[in-house]
VEXTOR-822903 format. One line per 10 residues: number of its first residue (from 0); for each residue x, y, z of C-alpha. Coordinates in nm, 4 decimals. Example, Ala and Ser with C-alpha at 12.3 -4.5 7.8 and 13.67 -1.06 7.14 Angstrom:
// residues 2
0 = 1.2300:-0.4500:0.7800; 1.3670:-0.1060:0.7140
This chain:
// residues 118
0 = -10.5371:-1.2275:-2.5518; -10.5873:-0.8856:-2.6432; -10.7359:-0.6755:-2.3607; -10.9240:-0.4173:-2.6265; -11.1251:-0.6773:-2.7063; -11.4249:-0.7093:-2.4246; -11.6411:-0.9692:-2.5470; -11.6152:-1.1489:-2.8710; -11.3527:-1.1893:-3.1716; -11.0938:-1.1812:-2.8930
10 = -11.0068:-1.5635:-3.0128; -10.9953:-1.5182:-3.3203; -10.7778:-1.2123:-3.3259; -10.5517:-1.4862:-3.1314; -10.5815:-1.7476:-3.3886; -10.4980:-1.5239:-3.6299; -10.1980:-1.3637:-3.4600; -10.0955:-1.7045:-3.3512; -10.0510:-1.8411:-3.7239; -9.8856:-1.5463:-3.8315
20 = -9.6254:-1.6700:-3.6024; -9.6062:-1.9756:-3.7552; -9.8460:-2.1570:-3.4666; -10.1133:-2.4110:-3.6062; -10.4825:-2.4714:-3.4285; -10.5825:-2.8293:-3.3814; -10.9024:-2.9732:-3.4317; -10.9530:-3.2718:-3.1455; -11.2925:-3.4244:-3.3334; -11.2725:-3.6620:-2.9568
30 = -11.3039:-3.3285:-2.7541; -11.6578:-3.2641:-2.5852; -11.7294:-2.9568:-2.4281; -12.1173:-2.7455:-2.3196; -12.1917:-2.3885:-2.3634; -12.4678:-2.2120:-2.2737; -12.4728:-1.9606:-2.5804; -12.4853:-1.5928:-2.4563; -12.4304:-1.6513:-2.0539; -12.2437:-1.3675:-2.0252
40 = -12.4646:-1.0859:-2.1994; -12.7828:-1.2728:-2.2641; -13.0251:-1.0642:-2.0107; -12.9157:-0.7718:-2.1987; -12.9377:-0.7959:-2.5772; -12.8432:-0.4927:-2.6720; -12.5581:-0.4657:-2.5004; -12.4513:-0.8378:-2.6473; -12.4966:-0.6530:-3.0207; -12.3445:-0.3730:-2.9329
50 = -12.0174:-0.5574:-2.7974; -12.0456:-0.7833:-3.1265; -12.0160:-0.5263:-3.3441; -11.7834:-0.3045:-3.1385; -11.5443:-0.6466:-3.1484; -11.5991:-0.6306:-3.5117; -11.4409:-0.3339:-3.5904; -11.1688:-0.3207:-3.3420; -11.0660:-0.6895:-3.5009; -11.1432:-0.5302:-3.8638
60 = -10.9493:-0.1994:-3.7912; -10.6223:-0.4310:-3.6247; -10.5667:-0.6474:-3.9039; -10.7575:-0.5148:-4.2423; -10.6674:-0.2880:-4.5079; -10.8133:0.0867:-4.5204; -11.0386:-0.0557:-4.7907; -11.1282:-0.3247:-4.6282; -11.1880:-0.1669:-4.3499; -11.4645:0.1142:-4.4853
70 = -11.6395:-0.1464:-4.6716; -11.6452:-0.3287:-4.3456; -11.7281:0.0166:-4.1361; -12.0344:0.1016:-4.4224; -12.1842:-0.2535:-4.4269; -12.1993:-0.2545:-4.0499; -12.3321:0.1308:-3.9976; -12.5795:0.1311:-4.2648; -12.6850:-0.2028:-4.4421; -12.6683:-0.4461:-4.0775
80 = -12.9226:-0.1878:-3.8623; -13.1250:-0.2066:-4.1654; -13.1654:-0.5295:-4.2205; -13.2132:-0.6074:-3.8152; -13.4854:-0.3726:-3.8090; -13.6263:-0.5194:-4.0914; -13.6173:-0.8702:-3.9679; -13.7774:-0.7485:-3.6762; -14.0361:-0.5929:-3.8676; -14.1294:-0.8802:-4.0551
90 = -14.0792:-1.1306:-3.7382; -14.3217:-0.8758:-3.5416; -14.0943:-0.8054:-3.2174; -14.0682:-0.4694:-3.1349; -13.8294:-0.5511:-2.8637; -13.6283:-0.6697:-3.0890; -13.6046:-0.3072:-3.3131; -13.6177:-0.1223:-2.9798; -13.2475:-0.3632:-2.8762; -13.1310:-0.2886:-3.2378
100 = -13.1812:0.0735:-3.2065; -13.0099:0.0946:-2.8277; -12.7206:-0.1122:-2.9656; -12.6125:0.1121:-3.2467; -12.6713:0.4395:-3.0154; -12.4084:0.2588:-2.7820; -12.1896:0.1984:-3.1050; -12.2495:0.5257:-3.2269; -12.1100:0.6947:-2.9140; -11.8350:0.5031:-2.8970
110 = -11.7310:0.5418:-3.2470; -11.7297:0.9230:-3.1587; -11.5622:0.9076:-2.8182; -11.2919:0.6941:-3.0389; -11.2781:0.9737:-3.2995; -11.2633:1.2532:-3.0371; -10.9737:1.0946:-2.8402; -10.7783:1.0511:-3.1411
């Protein structure tokens, strides 16, 4: 696995590496297995967005086209906050805008400490 990768996309980033290889994933339809959704960063929801979409780009900015990769970069800055905020909104949980907007200030910072190292 890729160490960049924290939490999240860091098996798919394998999958994808793996079949450009030449490797295949199986699906075993017999194979049972239990997980508790979130275990790892559920107390803290902003900090489980915030890794999501931190994932996101490293994963987009690895394997995608320049393009691809500021369509990605504007969809995620500006229409995704928007339209979490507005869900909130409309679902009444102020928590929940309060997590969206401490999420993106963590992204935010990191995208500059990224830029500034660079």
């Amino acid at each position: 696995f890729d160490e960049r990768f924290f939490l999240y996309f860091e098996e798919v980033d394998f999958s994808f590496r793996s079949k450009q290889i030449g490797w295949s994933s199986v699906y075993l339809a017999s194979a049972q297995a239990f997980h508790v959704g979130g275990g790892a960063s559920y107390q803290v929801k902003s900090n489980r967005l915030f890794y999501s979409i931190r994932s996101r780009i490293q994963y987009v900015c690895k394997h995608f086209t320049p393009f691809k990769i500021v369509v990605t970069l504007f969809a995620t800055l500006s229409i995704e906050p928007i339209s979490r905020i507005l869900f909130s909104i409309k679902n009444k949980s102020l928590i929940s805008i309060k997590e969206t907007f401490n999420a993106y200030i963590m992204l935010f910072k990191w995208l500059v400490f990224i830029i500034i190292k660079k």
